[in-house]
N, C-alpha and C positions, 0 to 999 in steps of 0.2 A: 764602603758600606755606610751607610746616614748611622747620625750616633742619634743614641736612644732619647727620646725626652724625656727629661725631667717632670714630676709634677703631675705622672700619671702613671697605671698599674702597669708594672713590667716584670716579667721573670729573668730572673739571673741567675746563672749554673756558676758556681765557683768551685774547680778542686784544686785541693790543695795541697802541700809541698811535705813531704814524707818523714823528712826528718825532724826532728823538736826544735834544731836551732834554725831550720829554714822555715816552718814553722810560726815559731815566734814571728819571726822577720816578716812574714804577709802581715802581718797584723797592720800597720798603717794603711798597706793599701785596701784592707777590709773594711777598715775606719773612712777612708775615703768614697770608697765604692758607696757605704752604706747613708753618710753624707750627703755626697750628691744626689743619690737615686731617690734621698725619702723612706719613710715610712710608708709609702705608698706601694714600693718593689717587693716583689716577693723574693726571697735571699734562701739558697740553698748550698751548702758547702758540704762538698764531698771529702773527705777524708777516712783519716787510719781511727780504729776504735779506739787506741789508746790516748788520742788527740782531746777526746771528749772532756776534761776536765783541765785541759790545758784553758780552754774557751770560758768556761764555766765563770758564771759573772759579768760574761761580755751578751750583747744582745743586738751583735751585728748581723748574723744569719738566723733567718727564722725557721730551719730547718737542718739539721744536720745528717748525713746520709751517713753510715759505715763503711770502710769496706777496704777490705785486704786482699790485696790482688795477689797476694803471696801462703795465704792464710790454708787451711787445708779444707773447708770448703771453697775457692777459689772460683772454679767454675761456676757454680752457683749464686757465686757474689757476681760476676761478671755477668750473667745474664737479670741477676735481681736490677745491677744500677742501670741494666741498660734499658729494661722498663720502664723502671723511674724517670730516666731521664726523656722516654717517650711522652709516657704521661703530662710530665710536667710542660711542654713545649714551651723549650728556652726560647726568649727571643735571644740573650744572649747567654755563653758562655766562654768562661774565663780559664784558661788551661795556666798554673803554676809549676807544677812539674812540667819538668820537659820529654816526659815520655812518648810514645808514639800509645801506648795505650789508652791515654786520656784525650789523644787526639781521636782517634779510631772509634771511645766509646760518645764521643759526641759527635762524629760527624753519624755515627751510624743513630743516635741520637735525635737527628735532623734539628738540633738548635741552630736557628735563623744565624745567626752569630757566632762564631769560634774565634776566638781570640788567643794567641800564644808565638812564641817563638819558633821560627820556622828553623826548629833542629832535628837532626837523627831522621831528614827524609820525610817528616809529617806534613812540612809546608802545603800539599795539596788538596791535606783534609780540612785546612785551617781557610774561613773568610779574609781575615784579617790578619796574614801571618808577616809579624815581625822578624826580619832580618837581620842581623849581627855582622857587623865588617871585619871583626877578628876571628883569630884562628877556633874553630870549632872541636878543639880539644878542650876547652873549661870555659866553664856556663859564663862566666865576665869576668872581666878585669876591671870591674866596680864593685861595690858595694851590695848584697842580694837585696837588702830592703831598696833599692832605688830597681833593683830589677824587676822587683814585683811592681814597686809604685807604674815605675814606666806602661805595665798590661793594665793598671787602672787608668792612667792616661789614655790610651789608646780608647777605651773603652768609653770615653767621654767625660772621664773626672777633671778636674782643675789638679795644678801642683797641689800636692800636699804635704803637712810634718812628716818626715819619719821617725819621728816616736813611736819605741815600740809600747805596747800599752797592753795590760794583762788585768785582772781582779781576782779576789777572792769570794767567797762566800761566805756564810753564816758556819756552815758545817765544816768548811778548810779551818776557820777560826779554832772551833770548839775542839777539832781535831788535834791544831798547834800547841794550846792550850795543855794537853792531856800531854804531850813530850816532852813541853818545857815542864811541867811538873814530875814526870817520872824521871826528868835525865839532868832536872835539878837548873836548870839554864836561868841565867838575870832575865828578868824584868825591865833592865832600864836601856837597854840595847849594847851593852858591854859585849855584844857577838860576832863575830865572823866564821862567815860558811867556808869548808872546803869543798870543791867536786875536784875528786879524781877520776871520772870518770872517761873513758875514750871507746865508745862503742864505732867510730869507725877502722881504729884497727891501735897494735900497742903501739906503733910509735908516737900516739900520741900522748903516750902515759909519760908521767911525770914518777919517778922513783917515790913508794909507800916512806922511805926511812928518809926523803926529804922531805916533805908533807910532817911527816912525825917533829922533825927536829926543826921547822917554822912552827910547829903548835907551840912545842914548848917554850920559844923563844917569843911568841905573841902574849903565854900565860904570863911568865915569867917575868918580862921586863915590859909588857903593854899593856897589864889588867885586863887582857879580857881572853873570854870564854870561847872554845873552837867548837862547830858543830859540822862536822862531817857528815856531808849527803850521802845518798848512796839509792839505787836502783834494784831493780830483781836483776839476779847476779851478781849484784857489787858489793855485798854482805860482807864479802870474805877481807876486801881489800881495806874497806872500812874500817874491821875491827882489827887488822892487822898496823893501821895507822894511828889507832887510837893507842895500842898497847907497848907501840915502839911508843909513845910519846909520853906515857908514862905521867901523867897528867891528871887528877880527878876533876878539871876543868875543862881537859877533852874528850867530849864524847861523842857518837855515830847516831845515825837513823839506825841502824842496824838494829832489828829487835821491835822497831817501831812500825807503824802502817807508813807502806812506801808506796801508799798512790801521789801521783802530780799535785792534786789539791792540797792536800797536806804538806807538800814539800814547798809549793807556794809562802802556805801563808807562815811556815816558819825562816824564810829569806825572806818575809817581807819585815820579821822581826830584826833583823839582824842590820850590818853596818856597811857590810863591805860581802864581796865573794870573792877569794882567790879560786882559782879554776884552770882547766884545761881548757881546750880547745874544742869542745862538745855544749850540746843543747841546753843543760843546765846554768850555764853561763847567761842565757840571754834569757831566762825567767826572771834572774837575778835583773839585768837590766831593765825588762819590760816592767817591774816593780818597783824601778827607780831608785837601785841600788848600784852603788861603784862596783866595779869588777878589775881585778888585775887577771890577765889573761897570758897563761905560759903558751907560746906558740914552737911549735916544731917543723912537723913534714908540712903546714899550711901556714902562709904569712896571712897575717891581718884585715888584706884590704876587702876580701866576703865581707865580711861580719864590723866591720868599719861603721858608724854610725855619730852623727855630730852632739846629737842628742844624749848620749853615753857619757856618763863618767868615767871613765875606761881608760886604764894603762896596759899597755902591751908589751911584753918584755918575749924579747926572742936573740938568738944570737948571730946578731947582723952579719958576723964577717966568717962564720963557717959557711963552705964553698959549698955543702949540700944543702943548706937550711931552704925550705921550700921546696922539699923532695915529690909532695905529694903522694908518697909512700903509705901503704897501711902498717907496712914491717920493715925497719931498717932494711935496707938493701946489703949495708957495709960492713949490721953486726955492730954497731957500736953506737950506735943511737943516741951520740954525741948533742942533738940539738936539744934534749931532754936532760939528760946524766951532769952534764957542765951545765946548764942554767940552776947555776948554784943558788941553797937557802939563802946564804948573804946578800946575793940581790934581789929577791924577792922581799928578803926582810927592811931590807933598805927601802922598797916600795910600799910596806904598809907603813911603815911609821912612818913615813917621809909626807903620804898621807891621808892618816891620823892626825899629825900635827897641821899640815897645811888647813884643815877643817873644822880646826880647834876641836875636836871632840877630845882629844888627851893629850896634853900638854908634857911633851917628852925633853928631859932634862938633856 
């Protein structure tokens, strides 16, 4: 198929990738899309509702659509976008999930252009379906921000950075503002975030009483302040991290407004984010913050990025580690339980000091 010209009005369908941490990870290739095509394109990104303030600050699509195909008006979403996408007559669009749904609602769509990976059987809804030479049990054995960049390439972009890149607003600000005051936090960046969060299943949790016992040992011998993230549902685990820690230095969102924008712009205050293996990990990045990242049932190389300040601690030589598992299989969730505080602790001071921000005797 002739790729699009530049430099004149074109419509472009973009949806996009479900989760927070895949998510994020389009963002260069949205950055790129929206680059090459101009001001001139008109940019529509279909996505999850909750996504809307992930974006918020950026001003790469000029349209945002909702919609949850899992939601419990469902059906009613599925026929609302597939209007929309009538209307709208893509010349192209850009399939990020690899669903057969978002192939299905664009070929039935009739956009000039479908663009995705030919997985899960959809390849003959798709114009332009890219093919993969490895095993069709997991999406690559690369990095996802190069997976996405790749559907902007195809698409007629030039290589691009994979930096991921995020913003905040005026009102994410004034929001941060109002926690760092209620929950008493410095001013001068004395901060590190925790996310324990694992919404895609427990094995990727990281033990609450060792989370507790890094805070106190960040309080206690690194001068600074822990602020624990936390999501709807993750309340409980929160405050149960704050209270093993024992700490008036460590304290939780819990309590606080836990929409995304807010939680933004207080990791953008902060130094550093130690974290799981989940989506809040890579806000912290795309705001250009270091992340140490505990890994378990998923090794590194997804979410891999050159651009990242990134330490990845995982334990190389257990014979399950990259189970892919959402629940220990073995009952001992050894890849989690043994990635002991000491070497995590080892990792943040190691550095702190490399960064001169705190000079450790």
């Amino acid at each position: 198929m002739p790729i699009l010209t530049t430099g004149k009005q074109c419509r472009i369908g973009i949806f996009l990738p479900r989760w927070l941490g895949d998510f994020v990870m389009a963002t260069p290739a949205l950055r790129a899309i929206r680059a090459h095509y101009g001001r001139q394109a008109w940019i529509a990104g279909v996505m999850y509702p909750y996504q809307r303030d992930v974006l918020a600050g950026t001003d790469w699509l000029d349209e945002q659509w909702y919609f949850d195909p899992r939601g419990k008006s469902a059906l009613g979403d599925h026929l609302r976008i597939w209007r929309k996408l009538l209307a709208a007559r893509f010349d192209m669009v850009l399939l990020m999930p690899n669903s057969p749904r978002s192939a299905i609602l664009s070929w039935l769509g009739r956009a000039k252009r479908r663009i995705g990976y030919a997985r899960y059987g959809r390849g003959p809804l798709l114009t332009d379906p890219i093919r993969l030479s490895h095993s069709r049990r997991r999406t690559a054995d690369r990095p996802m921000v190069d997976y996405y960049l790749h559907l902007a390439e195809v698409a007629g972009c030039p290589s691009s950075s994979p930096r991921l890149e995020l913003a905040t607003t005026p009102r994410d600000e004034r929001s941060a503002d109002r926690v760092f005051q209620q929950l008493g936090l410095p001013g001068d960046g004395r901060l590190i975030t925790f996310n324990s969060s694992g919404a895609y299943g427990a094995a990727k949790l990281w033990p609450a009483g060792h989370f507790a016992a890094l805070a106190r040992r960040i309080v206690d011998e690194l001068d600074h302040h822990v602020l624990v993230m936390c999501g709807p549902g993750e309340q409980a685990t929160a405050g149960q991290i704050t209270a093993l820690a024992g700490r008036p230095q460590v304290v939780s969102m819990r309590g606080q407004p836990l929409d995304i924008g807010t939680a933004k712009a207080c990791i953008r205050r902060s130094r550093l984010m130690i974290s799981t293996d989940s989506g809040p990990r890579h806000l912290a990045a795309a705001l250009g913050k270091a992340v140490i990242t505990l890994y378990g049932p998923m090794l590194p190389v997804w979410g891999q990025n050159p651009t990242v300040d990134a330490i990845d601690l995982y334990l190389k030589d257990l014979e399950c580690i990259g189970c892919h598992q959402r629940v220990c299989p073995y009952k001992h969730h050894k890849c989690m339980q043994d990635l002991s505080v000491e070497m995590v602790y080892r990792e943040v001071r190691g550095w702190l000091a490399r960064t001169g921000v705190h000079r450790v005797a």
